[in-house]
HTML snippet that shows the backbone in 3Dmol.js (N, CA, C, O; Angstrom):
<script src="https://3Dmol.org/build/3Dmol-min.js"></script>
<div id="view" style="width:600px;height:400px;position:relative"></div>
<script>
const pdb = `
ATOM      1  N   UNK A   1     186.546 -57.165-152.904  1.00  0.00           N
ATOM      2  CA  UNK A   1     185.947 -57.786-151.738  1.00  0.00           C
ATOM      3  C   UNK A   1     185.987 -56.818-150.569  1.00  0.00           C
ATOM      4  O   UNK A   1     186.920 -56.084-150.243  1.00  0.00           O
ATOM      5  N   UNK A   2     184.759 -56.960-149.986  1.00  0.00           N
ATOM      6  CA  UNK A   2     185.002 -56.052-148.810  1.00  0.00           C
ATOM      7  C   UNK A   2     185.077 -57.233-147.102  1.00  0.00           C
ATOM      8  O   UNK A   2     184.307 -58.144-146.797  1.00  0.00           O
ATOM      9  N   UNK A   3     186.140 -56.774-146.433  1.00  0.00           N
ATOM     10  CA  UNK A   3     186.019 -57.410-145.522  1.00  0.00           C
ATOM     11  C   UNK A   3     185.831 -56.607-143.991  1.00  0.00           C
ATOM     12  O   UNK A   3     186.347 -55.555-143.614  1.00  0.00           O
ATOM     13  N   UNK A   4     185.029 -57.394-143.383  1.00  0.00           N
ATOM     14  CA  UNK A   4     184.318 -56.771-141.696  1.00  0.00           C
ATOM     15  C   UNK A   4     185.180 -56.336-140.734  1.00  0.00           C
ATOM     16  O   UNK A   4     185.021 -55.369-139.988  1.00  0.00           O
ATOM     17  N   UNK A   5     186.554 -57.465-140.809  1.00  0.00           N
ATOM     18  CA  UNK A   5     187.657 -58.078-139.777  1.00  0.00           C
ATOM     19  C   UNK A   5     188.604 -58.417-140.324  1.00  0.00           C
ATOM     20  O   UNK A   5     188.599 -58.472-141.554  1.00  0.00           O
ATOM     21  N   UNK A   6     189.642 -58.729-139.643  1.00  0.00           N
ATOM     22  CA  UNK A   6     190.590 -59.395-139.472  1.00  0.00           C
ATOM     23  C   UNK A   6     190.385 -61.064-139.950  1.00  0.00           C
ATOM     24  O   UNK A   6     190.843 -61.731-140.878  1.00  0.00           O
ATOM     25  N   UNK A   7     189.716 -61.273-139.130  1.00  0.00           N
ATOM     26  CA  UNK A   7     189.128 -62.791-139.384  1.00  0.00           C
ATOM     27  C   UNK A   7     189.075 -63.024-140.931  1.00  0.00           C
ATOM     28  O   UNK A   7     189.839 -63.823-141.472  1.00  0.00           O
ATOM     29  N   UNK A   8     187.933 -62.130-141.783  1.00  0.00           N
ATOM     30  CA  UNK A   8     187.511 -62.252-143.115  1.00  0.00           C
ATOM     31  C   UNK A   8     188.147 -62.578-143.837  1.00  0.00           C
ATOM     32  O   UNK A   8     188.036 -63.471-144.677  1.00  0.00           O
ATOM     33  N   UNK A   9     189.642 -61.246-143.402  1.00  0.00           N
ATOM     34  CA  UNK A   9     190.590 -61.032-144.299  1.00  0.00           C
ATOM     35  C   UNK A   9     191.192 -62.000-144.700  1.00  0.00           C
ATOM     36  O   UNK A   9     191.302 -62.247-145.901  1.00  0.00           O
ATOM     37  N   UNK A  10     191.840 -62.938-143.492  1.00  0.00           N
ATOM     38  CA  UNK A  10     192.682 -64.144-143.360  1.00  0.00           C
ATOM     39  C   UNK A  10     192.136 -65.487-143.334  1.00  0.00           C
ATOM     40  O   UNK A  10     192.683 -66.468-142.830  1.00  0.00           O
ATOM     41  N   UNK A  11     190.903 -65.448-143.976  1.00  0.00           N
ATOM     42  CA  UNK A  11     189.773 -66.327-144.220  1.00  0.00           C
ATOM     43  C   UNK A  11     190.414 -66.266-145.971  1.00  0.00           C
ATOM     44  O   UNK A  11     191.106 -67.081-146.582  1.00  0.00           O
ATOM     45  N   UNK A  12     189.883 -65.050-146.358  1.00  0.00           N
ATOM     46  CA  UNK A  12     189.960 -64.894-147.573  1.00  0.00           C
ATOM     47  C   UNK A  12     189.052 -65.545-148.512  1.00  0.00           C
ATOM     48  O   UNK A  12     189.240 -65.954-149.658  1.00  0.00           O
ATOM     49  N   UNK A  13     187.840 -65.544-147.624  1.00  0.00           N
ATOM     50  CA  UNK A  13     186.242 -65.794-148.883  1.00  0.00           C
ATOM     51  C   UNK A  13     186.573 -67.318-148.836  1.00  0.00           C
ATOM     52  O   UNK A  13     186.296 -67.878-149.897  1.00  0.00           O
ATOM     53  N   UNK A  14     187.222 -68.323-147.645  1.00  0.00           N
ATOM     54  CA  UNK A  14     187.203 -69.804-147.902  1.00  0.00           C
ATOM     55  C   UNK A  14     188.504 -70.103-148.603  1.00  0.00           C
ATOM     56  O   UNK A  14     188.797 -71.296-148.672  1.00  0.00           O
ATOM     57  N   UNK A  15     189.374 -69.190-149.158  1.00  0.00           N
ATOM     58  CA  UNK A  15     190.572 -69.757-149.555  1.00  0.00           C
ATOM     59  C   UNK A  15     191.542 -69.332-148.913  1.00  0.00           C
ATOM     60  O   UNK A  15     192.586 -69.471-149.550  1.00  0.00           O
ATOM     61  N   UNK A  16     191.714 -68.721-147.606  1.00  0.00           N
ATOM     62  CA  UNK A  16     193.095 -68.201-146.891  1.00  0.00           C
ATOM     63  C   UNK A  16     193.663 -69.302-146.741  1.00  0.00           C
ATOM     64  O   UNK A  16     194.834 -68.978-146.547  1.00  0.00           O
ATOM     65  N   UNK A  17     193.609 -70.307-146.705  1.00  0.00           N
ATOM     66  CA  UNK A  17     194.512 -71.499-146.448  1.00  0.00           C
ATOM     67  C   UNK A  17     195.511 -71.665-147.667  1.00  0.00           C
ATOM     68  O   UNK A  17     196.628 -72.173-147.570  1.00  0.00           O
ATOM     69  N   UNK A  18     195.039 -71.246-148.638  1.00  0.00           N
ATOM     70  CA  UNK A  18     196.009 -71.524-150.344  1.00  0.00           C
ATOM     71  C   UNK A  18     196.328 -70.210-150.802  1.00  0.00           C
ATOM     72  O   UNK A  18     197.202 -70.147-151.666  1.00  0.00           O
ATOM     73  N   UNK A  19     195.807 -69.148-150.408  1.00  0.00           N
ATOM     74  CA  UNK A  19     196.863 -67.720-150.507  1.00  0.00           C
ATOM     75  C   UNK A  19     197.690 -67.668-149.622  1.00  0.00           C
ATOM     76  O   UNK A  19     198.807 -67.518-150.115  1.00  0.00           O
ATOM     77  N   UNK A  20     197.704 -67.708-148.725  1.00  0.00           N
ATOM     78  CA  UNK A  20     198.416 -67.921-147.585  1.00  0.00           C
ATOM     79  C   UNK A  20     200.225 -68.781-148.025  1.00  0.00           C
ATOM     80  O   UNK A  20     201.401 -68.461-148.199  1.00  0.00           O
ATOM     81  N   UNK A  21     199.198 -70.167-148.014  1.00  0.00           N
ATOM     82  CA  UNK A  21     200.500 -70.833-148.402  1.00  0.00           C
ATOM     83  C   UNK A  21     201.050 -70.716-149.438  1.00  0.00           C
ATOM     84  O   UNK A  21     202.216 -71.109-149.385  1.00  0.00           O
ATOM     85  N   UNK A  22     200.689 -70.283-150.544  1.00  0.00           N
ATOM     86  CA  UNK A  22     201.034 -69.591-151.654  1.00  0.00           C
ATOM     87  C   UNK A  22     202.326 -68.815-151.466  1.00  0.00           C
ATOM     88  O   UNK A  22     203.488 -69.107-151.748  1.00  0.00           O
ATOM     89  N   UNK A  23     201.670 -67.520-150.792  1.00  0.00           N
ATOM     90  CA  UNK A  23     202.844 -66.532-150.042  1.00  0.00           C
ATOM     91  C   UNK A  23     203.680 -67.462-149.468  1.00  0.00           C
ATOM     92  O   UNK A  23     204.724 -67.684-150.082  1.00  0.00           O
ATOM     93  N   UNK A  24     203.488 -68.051-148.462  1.00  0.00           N
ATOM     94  CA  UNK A  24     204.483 -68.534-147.542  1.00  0.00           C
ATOM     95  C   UNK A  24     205.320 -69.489-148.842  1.00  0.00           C
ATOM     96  O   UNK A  24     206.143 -68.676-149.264  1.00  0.00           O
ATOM     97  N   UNK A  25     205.420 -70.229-149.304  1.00  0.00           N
ATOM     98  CA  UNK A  25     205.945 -70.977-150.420  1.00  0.00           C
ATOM     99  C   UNK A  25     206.710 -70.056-151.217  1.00  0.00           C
ATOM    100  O   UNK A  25     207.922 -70.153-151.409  1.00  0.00           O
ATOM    101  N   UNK A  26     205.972 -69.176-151.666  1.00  0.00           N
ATOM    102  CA  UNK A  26     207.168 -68.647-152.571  1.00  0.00           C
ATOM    103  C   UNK A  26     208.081 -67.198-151.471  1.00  0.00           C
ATOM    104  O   UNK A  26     209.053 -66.593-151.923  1.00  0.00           O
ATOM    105  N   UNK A  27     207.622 -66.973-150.374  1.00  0.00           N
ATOM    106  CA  UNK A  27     208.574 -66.284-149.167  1.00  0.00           C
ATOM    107  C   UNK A  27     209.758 -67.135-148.999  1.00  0.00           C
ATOM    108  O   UNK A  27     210.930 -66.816-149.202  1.00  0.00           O
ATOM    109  N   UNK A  28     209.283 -68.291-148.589  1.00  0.00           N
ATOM    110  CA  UNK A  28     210.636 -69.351-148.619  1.00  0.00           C
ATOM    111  C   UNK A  28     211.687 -69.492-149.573  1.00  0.00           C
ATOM    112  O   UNK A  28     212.907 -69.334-149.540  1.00  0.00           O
ATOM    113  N   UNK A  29     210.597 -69.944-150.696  1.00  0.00           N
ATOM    114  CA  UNK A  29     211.839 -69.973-151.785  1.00  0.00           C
ATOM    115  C   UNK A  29     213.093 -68.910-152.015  1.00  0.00           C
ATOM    116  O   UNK A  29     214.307 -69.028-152.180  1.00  0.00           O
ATOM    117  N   UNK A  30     212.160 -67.816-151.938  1.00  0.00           N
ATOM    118  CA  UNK A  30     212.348 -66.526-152.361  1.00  0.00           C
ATOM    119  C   UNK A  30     213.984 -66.403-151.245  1.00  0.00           C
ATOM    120  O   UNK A  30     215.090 -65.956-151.547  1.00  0.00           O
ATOM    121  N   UNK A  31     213.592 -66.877-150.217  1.00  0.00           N
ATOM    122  CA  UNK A  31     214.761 -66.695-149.192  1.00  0.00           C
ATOM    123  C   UNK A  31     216.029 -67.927-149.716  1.00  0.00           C
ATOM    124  O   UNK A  31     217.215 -67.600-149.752  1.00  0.00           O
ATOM    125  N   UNK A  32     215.569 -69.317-150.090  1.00  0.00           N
ATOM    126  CA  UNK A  32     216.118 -69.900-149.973  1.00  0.00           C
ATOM    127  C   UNK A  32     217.167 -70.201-151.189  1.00  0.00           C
ATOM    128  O   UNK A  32     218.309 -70.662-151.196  1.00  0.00           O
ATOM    129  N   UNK A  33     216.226 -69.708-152.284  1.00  0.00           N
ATOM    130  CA  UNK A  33     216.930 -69.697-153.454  1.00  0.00           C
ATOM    131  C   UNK A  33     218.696 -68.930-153.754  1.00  0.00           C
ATOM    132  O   UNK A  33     219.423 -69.664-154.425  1.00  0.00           O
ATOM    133  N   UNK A  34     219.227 -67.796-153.373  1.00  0.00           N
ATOM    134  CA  UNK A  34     219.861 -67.002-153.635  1.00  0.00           C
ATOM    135  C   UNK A  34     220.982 -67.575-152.623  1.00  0.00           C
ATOM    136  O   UNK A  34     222.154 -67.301-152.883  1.00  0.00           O
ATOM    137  N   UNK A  35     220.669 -68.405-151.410  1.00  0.00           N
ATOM    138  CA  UNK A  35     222.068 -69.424-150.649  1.00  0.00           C
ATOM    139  C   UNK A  35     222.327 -70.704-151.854  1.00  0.00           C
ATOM    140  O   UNK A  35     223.429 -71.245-151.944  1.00  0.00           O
ATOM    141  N   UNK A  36     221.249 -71.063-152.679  1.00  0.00           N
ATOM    142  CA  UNK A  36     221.997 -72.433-153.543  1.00  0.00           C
ATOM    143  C   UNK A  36     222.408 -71.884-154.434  1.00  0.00           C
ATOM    144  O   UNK A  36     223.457 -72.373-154.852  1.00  0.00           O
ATOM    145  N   UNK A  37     221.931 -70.758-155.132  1.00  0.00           N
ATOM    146  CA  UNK A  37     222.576 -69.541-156.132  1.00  0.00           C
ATOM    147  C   UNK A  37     224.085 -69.626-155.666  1.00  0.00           C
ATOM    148  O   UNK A  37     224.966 -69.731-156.519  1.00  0.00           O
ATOM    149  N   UNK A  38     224.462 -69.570-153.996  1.00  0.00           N
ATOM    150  CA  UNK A  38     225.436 -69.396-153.790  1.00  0.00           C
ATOM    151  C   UNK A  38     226.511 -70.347-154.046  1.00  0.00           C
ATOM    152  O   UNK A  38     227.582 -70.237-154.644  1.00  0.00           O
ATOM    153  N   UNK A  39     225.751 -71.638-153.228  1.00  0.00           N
ATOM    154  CA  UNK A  39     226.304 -72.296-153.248  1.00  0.00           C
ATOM    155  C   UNK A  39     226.792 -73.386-154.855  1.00  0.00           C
ATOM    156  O   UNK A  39     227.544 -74.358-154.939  1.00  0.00           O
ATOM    157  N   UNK A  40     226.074 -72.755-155.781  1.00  0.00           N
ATOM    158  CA  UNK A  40     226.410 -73.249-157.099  1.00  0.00           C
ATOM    159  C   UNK A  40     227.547 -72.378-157.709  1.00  0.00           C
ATOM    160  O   UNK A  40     228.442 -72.886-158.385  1.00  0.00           O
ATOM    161  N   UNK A  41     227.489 -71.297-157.492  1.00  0.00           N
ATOM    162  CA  UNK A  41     229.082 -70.414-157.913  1.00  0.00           C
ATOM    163  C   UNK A  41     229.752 -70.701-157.490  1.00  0.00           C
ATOM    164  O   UNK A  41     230.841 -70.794-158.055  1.00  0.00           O
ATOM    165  N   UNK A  42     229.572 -71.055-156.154  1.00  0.00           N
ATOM    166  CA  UNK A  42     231.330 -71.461-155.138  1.00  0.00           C
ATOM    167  C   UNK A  42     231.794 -73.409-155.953  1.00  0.00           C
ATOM    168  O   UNK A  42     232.812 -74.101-155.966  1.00  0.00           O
ATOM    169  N   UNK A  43     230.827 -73.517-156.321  1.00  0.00           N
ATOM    170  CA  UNK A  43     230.826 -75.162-156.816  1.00  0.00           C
ATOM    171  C   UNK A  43     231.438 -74.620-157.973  1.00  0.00           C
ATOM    172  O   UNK A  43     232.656 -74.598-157.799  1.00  0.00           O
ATOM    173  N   UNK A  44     231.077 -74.129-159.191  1.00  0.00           N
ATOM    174  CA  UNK A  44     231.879 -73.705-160.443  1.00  0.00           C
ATOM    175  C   UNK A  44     232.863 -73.177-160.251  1.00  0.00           C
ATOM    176  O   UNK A  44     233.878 -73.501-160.867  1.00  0.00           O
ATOM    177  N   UNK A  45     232.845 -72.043-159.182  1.00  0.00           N
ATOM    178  CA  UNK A  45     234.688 -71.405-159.328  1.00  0.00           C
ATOM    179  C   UNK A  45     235.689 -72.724-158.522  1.00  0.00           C
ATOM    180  O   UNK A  45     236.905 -72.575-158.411  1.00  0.00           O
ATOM    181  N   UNK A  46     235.259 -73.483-158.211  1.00  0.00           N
ATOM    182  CA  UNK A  46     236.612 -74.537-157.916  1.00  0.00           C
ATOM    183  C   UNK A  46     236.637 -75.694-158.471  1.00  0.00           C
ATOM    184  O   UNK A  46     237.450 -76.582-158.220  1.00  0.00           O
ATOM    185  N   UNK A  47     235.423 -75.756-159.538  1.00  0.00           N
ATOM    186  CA  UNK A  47     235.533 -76.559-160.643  1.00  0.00           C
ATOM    187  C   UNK A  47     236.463 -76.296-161.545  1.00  0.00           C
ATOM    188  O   UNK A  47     237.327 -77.074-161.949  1.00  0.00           O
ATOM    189  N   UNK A  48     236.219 -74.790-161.978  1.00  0.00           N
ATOM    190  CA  UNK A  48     236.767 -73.703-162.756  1.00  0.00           C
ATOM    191  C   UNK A  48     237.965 -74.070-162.009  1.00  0.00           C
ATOM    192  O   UNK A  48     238.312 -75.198-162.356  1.00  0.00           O
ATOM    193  N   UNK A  49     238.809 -73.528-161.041  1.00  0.00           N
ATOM    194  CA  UNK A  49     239.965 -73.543-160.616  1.00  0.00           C
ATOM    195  C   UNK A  49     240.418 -74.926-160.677  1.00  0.00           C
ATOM    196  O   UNK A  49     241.630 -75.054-160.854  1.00  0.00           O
ATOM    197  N   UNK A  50     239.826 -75.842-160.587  1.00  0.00           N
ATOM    198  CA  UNK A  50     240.656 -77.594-160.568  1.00  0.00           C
ATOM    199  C   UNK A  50     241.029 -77.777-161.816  1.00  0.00           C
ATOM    200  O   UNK A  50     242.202 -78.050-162.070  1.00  0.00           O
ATOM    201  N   UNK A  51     240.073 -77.655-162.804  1.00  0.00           N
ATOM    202  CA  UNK A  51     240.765 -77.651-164.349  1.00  0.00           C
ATOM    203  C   UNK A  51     241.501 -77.049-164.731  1.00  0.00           C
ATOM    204  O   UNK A  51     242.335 -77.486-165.525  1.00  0.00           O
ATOM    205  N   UNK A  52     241.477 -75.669-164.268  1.00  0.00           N
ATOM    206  CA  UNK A  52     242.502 -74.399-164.641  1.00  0.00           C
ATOM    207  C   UNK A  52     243.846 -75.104-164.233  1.00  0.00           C
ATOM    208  O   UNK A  52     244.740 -74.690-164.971  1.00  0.00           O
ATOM    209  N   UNK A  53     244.251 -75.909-163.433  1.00  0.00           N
ATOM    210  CA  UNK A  53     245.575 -76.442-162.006  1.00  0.00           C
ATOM    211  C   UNK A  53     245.810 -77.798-163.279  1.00  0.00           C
ATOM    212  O   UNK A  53     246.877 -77.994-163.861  1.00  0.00           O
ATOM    213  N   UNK A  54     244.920 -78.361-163.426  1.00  0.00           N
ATOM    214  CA  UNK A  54     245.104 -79.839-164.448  1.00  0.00           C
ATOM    215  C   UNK A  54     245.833 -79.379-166.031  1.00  0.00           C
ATOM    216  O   UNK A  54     246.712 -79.818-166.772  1.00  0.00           O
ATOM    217  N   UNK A  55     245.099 -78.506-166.012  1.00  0.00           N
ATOM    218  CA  UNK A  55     245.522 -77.690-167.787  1.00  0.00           C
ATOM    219  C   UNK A  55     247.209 -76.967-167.720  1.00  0.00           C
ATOM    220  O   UNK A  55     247.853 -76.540-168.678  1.00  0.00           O
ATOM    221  N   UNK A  56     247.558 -77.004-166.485  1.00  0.00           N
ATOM    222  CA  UNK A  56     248.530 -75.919-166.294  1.00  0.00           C
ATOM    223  C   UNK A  56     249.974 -76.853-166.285  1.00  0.00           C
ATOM    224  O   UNK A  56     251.065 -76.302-166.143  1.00  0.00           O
TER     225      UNK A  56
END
`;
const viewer = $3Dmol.createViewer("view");
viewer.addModel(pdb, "pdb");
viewer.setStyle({}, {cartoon: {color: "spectrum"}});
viewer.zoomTo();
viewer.render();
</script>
C-alpha cells in the first residue's frame, strides 16, 4: 500500500480502528501478563512453603 500522509497511514485503507486496537490489545497484555506471571509464582512458592511447614 502506498500512503500520501499521516492521515492514510492511521486510517489504514478503512481498518485503522482494528489494527490499531489489535496493537494496543496485545501492547497491554504484553505488559500485563508477566505482573500475574508474577504474581502466580509468589502464590506457588508459599503454597509450596505451607505444605513444606505441614509435612515437617
Amino acid at each position: 500500500m502506498n500512503w500520501n500522509n499521516a492521515d492514510e497511514f492511521f486510517a489504514m485503507g478503512g481498518y485503522g480502528l482494528y489494527v490499531w486496537g489489535a496493537y494496543g490489545m496485545v501492547t497491554l497484555w504484553m505488559m500485563v501478563e508477566p505482573l500475574l506471571a508474577q504474581r502466580r509464582l509468589q502464590r506457588a512458592r508459599q503454597q509450596a512453603t505451607a505444605h513444606a511447614s505441614q509435612d515437617a
